[in-house]
DRENKE-859327 format. One record per residue: x, y, z of N, C-alpha, C, O in turn; residue in one letter; residue number from 1. Coordinates in nm, 4 decimals. Each point is the difference from the previous one (the first is absolute). Layout:
atom nxx: X&nyy: Y&nzz: Z&caxx: X&cayy: Y&cazz: Z&cxx: X&cyy: Y&czz: Z&oxx: X&oyy: Y&ozz: Z&residuo: A&num: NUM
...
This chain:
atom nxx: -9.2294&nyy: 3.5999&nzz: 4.6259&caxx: 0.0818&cayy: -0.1165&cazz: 0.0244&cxx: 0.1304&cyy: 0.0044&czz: -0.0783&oxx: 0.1085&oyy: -0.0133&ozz: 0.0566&residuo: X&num: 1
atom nxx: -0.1224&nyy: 0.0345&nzz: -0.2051&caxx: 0.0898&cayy: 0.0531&cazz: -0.0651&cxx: 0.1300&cyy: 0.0674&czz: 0.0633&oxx: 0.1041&oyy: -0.0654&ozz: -0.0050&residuo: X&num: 2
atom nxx: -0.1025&nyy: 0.2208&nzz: 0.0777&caxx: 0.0819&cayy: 0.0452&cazz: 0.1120&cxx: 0.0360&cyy: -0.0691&czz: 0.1045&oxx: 0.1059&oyy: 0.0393&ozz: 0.0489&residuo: X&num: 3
atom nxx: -0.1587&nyy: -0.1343&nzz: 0.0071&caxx: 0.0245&cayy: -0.1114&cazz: 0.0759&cxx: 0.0861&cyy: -0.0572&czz: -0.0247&oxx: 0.0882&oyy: -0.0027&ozz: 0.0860&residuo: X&num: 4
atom nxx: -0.0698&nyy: -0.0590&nzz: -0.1897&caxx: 0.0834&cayy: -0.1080&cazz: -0.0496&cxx: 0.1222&cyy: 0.0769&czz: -0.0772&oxx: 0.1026&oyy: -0.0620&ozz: -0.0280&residuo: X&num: 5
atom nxx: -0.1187&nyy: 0.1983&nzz: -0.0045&caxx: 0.1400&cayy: 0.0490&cazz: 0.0069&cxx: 0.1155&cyy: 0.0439&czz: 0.0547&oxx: 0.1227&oyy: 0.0012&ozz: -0.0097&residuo: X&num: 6
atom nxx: -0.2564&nyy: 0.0492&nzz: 0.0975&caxx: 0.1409&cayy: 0.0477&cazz: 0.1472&cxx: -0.0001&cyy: -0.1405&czz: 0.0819&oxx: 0.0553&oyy: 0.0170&ozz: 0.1086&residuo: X&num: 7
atom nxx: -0.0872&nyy: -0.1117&nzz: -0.1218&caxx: 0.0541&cayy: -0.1085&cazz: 0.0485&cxx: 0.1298&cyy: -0.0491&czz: -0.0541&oxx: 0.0924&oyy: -0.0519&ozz: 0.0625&residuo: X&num: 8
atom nxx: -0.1031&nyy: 0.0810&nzz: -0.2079&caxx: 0.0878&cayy: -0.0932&cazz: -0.1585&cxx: 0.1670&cyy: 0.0974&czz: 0.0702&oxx: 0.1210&oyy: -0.0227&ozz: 0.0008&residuo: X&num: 9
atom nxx: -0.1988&nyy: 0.1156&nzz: 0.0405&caxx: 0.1088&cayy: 0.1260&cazz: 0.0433&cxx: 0.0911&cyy: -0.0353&czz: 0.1151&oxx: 0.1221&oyy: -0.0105&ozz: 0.0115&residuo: X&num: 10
atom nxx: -0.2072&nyy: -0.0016&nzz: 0.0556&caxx: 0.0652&cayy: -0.0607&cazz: 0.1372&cxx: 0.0737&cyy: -0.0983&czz: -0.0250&oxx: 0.1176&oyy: -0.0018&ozz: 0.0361&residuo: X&num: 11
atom nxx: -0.1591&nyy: -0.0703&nzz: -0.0843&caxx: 0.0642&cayy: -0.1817&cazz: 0.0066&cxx: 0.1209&cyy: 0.0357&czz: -0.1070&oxx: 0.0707&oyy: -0.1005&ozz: -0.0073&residuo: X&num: 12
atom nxx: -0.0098&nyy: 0.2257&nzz: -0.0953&caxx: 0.0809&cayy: -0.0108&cazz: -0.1103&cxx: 0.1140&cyy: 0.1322&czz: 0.1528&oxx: 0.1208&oyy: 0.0014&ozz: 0.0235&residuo: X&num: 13
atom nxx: -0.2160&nyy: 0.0688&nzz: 0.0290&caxx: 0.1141&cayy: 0.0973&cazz: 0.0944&cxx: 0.1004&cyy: -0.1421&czz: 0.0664&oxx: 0.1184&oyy: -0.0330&ozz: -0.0062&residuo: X&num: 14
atom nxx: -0.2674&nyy: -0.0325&nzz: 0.0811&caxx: 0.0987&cayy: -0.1050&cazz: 0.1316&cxx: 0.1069&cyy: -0.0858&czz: -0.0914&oxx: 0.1198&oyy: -0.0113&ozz: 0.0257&residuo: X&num: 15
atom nxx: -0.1759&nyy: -0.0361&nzz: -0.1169&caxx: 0.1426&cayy: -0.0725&cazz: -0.1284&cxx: 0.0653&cyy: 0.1174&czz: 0.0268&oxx: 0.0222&oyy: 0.0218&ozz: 0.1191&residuo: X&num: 16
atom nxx: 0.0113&nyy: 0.0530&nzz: -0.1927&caxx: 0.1139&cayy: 0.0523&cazz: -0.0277&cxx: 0.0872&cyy: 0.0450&czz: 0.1507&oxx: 0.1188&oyy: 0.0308&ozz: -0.0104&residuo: X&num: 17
atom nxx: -0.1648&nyy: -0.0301&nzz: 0.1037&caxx: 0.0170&cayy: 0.0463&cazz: 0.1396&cxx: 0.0683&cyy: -0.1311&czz: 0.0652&oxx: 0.0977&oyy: 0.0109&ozz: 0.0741&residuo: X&num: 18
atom nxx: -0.1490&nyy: -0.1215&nzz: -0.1030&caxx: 0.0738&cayy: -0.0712&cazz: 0.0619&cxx: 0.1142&cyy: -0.0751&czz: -0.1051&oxx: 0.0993&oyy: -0.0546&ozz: 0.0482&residuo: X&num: 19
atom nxx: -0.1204&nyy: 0.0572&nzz: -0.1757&caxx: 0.1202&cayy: 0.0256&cazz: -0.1101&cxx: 0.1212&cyy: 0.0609&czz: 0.0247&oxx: 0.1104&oyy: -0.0542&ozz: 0.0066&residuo: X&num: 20
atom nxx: -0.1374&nyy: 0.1658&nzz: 0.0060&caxx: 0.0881&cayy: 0.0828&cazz: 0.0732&cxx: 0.0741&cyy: -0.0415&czz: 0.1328&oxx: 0.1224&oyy: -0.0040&ozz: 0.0121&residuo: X&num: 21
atom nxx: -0.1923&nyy: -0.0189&nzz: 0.0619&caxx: 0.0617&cayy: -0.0689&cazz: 0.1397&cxx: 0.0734&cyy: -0.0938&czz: -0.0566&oxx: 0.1021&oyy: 0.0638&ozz: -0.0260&residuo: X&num: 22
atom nxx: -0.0842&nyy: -0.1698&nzz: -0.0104&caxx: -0.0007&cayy: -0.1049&cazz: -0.0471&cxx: 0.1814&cyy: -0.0107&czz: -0.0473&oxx: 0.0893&oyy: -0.0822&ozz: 0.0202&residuo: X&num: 23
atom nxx: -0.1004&nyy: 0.2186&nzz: -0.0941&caxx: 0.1139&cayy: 0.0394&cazz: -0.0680&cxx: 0.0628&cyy: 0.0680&czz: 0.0927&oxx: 0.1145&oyy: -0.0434&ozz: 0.0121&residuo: X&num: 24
atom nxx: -0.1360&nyy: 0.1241&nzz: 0.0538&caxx: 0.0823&cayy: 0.0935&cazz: 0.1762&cxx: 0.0614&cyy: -0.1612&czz: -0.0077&oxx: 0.0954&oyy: -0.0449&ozz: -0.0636&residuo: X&num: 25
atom nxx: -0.1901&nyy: -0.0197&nzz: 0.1543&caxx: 0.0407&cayy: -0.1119&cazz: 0.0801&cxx: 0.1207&cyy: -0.0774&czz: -0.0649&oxx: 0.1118&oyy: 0.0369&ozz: 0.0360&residuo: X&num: 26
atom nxx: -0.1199&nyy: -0.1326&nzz: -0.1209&caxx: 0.0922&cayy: -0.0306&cazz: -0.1175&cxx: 0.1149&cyy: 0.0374&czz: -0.0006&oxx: 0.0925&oyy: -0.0804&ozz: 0.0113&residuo: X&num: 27
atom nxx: -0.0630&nyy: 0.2842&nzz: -0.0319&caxx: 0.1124&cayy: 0.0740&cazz: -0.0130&cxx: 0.0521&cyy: -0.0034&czz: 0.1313&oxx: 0.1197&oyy: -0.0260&ozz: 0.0128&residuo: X&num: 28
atom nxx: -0.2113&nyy: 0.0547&nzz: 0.1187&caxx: 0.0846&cayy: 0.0128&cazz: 0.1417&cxx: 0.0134&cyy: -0.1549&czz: 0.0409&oxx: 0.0477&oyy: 0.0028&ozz: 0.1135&residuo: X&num: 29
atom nxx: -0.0655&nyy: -0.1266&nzz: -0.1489&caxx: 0.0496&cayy: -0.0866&cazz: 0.0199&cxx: 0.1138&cyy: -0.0721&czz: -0.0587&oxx: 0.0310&oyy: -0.1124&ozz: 0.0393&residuo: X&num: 30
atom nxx: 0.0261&nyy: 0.1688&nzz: -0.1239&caxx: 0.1088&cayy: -0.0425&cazz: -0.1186&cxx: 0.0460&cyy: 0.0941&czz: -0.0034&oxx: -0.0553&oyy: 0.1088&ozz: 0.0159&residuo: X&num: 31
atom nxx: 0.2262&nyy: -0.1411&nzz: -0.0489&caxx: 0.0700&cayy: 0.1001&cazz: -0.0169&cxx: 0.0822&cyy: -0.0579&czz: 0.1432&oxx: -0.0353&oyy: -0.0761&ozz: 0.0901&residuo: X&num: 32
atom nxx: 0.1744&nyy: 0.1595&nzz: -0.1202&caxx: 0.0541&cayy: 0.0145&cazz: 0.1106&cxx: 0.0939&cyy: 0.1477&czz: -0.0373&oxx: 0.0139&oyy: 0.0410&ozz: -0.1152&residuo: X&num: 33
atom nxx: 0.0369&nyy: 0.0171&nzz: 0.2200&caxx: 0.0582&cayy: 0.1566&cazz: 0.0239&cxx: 0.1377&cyy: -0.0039&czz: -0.1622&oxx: 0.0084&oyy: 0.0608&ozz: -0.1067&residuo: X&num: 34
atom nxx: 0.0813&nyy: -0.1788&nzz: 0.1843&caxx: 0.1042&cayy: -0.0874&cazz: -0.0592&cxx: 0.0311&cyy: -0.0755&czz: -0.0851&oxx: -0.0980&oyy: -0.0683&ozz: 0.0298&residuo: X&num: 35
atom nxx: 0.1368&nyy: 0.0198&nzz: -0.1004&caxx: 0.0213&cayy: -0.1491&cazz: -0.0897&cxx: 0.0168&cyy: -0.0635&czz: 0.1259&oxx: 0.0481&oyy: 0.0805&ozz: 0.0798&residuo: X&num: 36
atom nxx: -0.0714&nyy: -0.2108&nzz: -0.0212&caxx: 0.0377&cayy: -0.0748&cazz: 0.1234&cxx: 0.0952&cyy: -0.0913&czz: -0.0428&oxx: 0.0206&oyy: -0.1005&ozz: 0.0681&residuo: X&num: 37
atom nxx: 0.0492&nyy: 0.1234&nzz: -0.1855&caxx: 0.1441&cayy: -0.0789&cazz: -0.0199&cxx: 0.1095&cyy: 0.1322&czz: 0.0305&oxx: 0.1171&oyy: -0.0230&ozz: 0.0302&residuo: X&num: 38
atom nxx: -0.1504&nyy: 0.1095&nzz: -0.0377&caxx: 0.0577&cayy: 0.1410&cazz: 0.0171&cxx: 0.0322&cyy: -0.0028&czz: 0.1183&oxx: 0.1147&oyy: -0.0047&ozz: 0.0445&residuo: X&num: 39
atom nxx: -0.2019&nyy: 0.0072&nzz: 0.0068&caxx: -0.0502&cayy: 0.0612&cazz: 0.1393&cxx: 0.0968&cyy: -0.0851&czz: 0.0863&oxx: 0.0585&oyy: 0.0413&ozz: 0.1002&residuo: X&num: 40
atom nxx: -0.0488&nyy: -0.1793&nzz: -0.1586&caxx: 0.0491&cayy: -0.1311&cazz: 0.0945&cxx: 0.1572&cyy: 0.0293&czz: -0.0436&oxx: 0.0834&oyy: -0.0829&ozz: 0.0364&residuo: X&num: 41
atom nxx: -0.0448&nyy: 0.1852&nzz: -0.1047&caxx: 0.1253&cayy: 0.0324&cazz: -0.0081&cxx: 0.0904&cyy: 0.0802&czz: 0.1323&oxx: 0.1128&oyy: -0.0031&ozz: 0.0491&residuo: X&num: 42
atom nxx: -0.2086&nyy: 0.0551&nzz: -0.0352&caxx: 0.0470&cayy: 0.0811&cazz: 0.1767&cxx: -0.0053&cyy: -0.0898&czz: 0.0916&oxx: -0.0817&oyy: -0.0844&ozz: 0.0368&residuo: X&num: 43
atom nxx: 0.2259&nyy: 0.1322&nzz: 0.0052&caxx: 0.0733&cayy: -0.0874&cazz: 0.1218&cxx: 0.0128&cyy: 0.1046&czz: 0.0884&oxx: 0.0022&oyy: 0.1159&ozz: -0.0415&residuo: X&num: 44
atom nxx: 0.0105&nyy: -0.1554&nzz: 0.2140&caxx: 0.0367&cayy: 0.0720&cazz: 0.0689&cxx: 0.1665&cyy: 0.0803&czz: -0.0301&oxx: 0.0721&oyy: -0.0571&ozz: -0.0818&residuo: X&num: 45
atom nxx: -0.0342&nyy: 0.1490&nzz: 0.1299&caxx: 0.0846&cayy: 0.0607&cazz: -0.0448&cxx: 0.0258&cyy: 0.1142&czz: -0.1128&oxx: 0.0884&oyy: 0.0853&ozz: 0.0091&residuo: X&num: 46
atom nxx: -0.1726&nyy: -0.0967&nzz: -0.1080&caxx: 0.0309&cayy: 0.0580&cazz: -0.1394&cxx: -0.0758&cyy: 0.1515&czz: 0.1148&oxx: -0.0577&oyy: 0.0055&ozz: 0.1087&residuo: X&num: 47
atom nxx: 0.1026&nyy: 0.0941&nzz: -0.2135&caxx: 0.0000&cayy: 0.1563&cazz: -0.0315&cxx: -0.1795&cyy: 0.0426&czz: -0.0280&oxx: -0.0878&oyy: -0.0834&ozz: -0.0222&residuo: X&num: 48
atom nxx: 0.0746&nyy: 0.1841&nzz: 0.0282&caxx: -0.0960&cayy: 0.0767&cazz: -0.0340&cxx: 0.0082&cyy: -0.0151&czz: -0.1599&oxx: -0.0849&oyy: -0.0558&ozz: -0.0695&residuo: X&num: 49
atom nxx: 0.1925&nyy: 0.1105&nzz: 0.0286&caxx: 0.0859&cayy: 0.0201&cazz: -0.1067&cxx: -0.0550&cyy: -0.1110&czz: -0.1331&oxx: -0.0554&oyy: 0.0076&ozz: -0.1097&residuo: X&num: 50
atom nxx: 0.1223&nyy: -0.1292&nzz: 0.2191&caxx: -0.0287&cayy: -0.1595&cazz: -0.0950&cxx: -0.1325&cyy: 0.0019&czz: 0.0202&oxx: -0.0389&oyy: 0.0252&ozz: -0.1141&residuo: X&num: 51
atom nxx: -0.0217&nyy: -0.0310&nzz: 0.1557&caxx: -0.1856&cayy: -0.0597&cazz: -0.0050&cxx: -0.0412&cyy: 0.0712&czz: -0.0781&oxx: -0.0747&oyy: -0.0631&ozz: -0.0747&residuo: X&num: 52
atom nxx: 0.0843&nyy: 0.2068&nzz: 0.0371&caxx: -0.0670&cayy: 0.0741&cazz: -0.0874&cxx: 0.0585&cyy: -0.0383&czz: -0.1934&oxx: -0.0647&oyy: 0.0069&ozz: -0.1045&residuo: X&num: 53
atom nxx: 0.1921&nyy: -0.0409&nzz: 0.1276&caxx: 0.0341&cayy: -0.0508&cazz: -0.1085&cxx: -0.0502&cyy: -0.1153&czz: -0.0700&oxx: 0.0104&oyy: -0.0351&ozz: -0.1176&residuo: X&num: 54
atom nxx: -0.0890&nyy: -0.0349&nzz: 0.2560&caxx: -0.0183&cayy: -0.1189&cazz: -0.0318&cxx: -0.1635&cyy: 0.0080&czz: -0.0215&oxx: -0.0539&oyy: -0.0716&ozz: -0.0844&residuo: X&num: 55
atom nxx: -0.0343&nyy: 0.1792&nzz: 0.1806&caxx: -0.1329&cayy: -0.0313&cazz: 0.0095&cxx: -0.0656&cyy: 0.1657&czz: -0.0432&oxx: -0.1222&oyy: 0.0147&ozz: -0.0014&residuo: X&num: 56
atom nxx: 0.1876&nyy: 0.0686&nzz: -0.0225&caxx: 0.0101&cayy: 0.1331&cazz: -0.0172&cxx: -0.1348&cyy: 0.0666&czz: 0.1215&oxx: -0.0785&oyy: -0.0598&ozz: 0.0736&residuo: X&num: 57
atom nxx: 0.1035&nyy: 0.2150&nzz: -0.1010&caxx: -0.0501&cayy: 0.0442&cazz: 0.1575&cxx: -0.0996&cyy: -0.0695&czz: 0.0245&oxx: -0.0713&oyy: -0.0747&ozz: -0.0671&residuo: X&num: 58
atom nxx: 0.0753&nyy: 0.1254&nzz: 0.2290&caxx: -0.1377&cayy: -0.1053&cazz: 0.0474&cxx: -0.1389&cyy: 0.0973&czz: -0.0020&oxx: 0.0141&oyy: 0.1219&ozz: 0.0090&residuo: X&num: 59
atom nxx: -0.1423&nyy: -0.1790&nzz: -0.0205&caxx: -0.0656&cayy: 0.0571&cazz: -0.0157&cxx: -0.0615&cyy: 0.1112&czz: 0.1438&oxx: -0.0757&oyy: 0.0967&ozz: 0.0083&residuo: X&num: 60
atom nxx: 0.1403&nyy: -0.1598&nzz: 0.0663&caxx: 0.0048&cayy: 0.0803&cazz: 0.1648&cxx: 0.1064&cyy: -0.0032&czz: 0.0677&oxx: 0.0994&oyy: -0.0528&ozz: -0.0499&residuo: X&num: 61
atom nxx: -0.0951&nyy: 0.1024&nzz: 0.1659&caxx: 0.1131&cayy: 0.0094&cazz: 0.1088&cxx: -0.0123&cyy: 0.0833&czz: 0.0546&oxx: -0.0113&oyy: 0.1184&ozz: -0.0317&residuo: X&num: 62
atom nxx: 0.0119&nyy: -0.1939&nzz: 0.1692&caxx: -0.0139&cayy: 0.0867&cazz: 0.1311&cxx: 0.1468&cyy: -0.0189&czz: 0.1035&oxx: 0.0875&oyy: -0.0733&ozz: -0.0459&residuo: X&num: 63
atom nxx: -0.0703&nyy: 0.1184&nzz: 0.1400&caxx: 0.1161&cayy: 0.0312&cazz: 0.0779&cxx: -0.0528&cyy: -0.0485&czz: 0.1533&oxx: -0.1229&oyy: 0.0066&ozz: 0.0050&residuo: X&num: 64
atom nxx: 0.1787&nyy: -0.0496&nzz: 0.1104&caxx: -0.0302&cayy: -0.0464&cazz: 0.1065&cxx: 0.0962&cyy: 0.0160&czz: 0.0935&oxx: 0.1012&oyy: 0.0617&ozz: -0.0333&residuo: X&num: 65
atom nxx: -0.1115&nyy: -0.1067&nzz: 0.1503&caxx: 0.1457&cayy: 0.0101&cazz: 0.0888&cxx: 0.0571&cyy: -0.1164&czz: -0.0217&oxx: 0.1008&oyy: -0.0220&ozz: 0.0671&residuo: X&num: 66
atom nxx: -0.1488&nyy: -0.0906&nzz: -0.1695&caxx: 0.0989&cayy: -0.1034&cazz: -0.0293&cxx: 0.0466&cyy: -0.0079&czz: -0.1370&oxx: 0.0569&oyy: -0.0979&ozz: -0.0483&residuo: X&num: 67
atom nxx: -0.0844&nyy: 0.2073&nzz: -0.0126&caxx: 0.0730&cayy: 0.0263&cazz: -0.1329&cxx: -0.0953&cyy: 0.0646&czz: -0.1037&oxx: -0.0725&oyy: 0.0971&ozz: 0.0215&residuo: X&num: 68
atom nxx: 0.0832&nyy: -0.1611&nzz: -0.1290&caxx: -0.0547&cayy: 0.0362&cazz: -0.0913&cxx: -0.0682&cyy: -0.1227&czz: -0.1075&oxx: 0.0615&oyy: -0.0932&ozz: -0.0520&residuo: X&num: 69
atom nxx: -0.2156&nyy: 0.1288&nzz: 0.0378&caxx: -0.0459&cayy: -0.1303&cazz: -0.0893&cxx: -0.0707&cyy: 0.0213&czz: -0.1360&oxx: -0.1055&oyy: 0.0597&ozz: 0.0213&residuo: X&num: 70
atom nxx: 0.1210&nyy: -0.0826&nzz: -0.1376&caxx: 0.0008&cayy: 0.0221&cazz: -0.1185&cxx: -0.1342&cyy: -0.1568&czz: -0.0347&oxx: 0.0170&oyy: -0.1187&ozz: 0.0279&residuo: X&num: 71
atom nxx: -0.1414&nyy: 0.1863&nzz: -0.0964&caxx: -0.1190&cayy: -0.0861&cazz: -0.0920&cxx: 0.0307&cyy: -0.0066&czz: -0.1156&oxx: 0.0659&oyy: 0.0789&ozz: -0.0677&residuo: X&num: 72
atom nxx: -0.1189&nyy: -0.1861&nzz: 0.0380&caxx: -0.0364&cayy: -0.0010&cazz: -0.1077&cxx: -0.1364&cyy: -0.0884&czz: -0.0192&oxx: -0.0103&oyy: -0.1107&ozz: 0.0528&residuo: X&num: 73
atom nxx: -0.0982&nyy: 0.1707&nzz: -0.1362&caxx: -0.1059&cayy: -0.0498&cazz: -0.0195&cxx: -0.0941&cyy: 0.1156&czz: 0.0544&oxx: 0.0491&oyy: 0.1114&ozz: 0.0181&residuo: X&num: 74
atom nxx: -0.1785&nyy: -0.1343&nzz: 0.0074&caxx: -0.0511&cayy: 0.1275&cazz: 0.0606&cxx: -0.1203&cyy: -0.0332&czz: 0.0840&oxx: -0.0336&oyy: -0.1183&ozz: -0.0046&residuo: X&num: 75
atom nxx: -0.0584&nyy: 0.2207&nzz: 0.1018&caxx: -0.1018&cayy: -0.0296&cazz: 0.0754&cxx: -0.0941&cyy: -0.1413&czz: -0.1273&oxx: -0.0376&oyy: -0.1152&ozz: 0.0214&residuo: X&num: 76
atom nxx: 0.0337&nyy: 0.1873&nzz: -0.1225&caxx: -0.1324&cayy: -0.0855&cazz: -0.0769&cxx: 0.0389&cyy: -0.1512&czz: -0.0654&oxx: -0.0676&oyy: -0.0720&ozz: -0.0734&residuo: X&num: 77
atom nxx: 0.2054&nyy: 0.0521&nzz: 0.1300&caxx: 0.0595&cayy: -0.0908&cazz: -0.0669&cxx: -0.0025&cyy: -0.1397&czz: 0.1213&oxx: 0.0669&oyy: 0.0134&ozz: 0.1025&residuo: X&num: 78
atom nxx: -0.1335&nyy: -0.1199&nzz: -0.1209&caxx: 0.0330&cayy: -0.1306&cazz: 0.0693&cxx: 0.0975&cyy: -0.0458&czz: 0.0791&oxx: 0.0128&oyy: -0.0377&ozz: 0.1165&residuo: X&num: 79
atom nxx: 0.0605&nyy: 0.0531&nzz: -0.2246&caxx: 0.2162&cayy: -0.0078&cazz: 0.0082&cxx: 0.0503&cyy: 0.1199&czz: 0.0433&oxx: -0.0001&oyy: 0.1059&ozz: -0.0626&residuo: X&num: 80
atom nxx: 0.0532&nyy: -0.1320&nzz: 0.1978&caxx: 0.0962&cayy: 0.1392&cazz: 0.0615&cxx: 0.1765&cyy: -0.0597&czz: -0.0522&oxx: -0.0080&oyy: -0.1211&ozz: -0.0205&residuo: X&num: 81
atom nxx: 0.0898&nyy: 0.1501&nzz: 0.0067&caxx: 0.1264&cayy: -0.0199&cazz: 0.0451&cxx: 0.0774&cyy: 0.1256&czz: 0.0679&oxx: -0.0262&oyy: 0.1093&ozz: -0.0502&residuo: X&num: 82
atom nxx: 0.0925&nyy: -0.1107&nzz: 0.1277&caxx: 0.0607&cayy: 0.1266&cazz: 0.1035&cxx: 0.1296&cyy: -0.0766&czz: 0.0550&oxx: -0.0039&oyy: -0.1075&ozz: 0.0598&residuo: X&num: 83
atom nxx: 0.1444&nyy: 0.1970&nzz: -0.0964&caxx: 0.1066&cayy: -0.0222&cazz: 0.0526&cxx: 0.0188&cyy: 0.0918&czz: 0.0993&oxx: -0.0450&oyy: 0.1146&ozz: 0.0022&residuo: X&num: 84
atom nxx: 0.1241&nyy: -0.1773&nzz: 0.0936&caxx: 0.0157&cayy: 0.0603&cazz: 0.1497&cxx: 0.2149&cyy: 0.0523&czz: -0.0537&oxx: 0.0794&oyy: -0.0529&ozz: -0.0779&residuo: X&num: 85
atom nxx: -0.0713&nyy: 0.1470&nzz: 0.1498&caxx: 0.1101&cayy: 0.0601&cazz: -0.0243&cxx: 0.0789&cyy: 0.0643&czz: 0.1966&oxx: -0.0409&oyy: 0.0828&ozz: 0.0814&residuo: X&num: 86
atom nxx: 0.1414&nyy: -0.1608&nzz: -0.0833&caxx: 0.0896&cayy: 0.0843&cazz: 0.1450&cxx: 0.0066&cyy: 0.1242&czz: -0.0332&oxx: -0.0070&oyy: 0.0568&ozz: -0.1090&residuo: X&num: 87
atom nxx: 0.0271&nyy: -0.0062&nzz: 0.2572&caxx: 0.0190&cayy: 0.1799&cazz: -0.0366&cxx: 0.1449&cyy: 0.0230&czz: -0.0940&oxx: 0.0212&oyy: 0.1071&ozz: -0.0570&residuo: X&num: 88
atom nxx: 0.0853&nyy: -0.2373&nzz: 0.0494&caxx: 0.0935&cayy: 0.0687&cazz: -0.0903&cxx: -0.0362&cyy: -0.0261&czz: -0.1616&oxx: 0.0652&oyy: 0.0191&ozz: -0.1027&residuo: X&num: 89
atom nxx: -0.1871&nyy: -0.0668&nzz: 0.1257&caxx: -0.0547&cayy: -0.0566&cazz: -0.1592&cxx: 0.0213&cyy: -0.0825&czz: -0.1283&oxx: -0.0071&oyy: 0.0194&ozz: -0.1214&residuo: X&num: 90
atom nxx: 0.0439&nyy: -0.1457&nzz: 0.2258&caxx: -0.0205&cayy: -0.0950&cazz: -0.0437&cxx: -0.1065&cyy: -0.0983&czz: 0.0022&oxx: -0.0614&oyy: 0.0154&ozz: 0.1056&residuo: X&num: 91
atom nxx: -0.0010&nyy: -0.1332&nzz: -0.1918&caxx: -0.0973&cayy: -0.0201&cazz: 0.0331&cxx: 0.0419&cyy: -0.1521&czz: 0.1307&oxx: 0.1037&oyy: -0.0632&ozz: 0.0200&residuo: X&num: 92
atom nxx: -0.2440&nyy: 0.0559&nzz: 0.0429&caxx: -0.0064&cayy: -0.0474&cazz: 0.1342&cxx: -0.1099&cyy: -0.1131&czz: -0.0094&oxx: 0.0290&oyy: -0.1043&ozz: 0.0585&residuo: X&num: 93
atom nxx: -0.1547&nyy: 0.1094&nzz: -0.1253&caxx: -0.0858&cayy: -0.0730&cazz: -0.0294&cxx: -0.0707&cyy: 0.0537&czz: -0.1190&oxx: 0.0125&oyy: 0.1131&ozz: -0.0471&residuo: X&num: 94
atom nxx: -0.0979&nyy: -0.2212&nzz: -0.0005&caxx: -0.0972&cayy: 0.0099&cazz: -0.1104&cxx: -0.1196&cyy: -0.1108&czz: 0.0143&oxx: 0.0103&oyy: -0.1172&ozz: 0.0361&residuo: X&num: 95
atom nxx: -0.1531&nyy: 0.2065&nzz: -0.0840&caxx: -0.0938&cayy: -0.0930&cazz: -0.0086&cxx: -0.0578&cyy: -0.0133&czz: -0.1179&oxx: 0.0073&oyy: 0.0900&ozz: -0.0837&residuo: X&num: 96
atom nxx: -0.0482&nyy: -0.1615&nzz: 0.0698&caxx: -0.1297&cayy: -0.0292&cazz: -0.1327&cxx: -0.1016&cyy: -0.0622&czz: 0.0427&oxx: -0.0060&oyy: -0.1224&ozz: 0.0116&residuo: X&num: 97
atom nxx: -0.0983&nyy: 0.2155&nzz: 0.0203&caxx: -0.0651&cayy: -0.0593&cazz: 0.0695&cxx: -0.1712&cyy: -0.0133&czz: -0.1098&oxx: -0.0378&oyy: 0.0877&ozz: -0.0776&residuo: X&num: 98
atom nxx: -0.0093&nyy: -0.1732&nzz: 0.0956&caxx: -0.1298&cayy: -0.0708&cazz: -0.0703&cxx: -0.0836&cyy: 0.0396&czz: 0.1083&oxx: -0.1195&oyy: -0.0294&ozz: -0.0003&residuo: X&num: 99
C-alpha cells in the first residue's frame, strides 16, 4: 500500500507542476503586446518604412504581396498581433492592433 500511495503522491505533484506550468504559457501568451501601444498609435498613414522603424524598430516579420508589403510585430504565441500595411511605393496604408 505504501507504493500505492507514492506513485499516487507522484502523480498528483507531476499534474501540479504540469498545469503550473500551463498556467504560466497561458499568462505570458495572453499579455504582452508586439509594440508599446502608445508607440504603435504613433503611426499614421503616410510615414516611411524608414520612420516606423525609428519609431517601433524592425518588425518581428514581414511578408510581401501583390498589395505591398506588411511588417509584425508580436508573434504566433503572442495574443496581441499588430501589423502595418505598406503601398508598393512604401508608405504606410493601414495598421492593426488587433486583440
Amino acid at each position: 500500500m505504501k507504493g500505492l500511495a507514492t506513485v499516487a503522491r507522484a502523480i498528483a505533484v507531476t499534474l501540479g507542476i504540469g498545469f503550473g506550468g500551463f498556467m504560466v504559457f497561458a499568462v505570458w501568451a495572453m499579455n504582452g503586446h508586439g509594440a508599446d501601444p502608445k508607440t504603435f498609435a504613433m503611426v499614421t498613414n503616410g510615414m516611411t518604412k524608414a520612420q516606423v522603424e525609428r519609431l517601433l524598430g524592425p518588425p518581428h516579420w514581414a511578408s510581401t504581396n501583390y498589395s505591398g508589403e506588411h511588417w509584425g510585430y508580436g508573434s504566433a504565441w503572442k495574443w496581441c498581433g499588430m501589423e502595418i500595411s505598406y503601398s508598393p511605393s512604401g508608405s504606410v496604408v493601414a495598421k492593426v492592433h488587433d486583440h
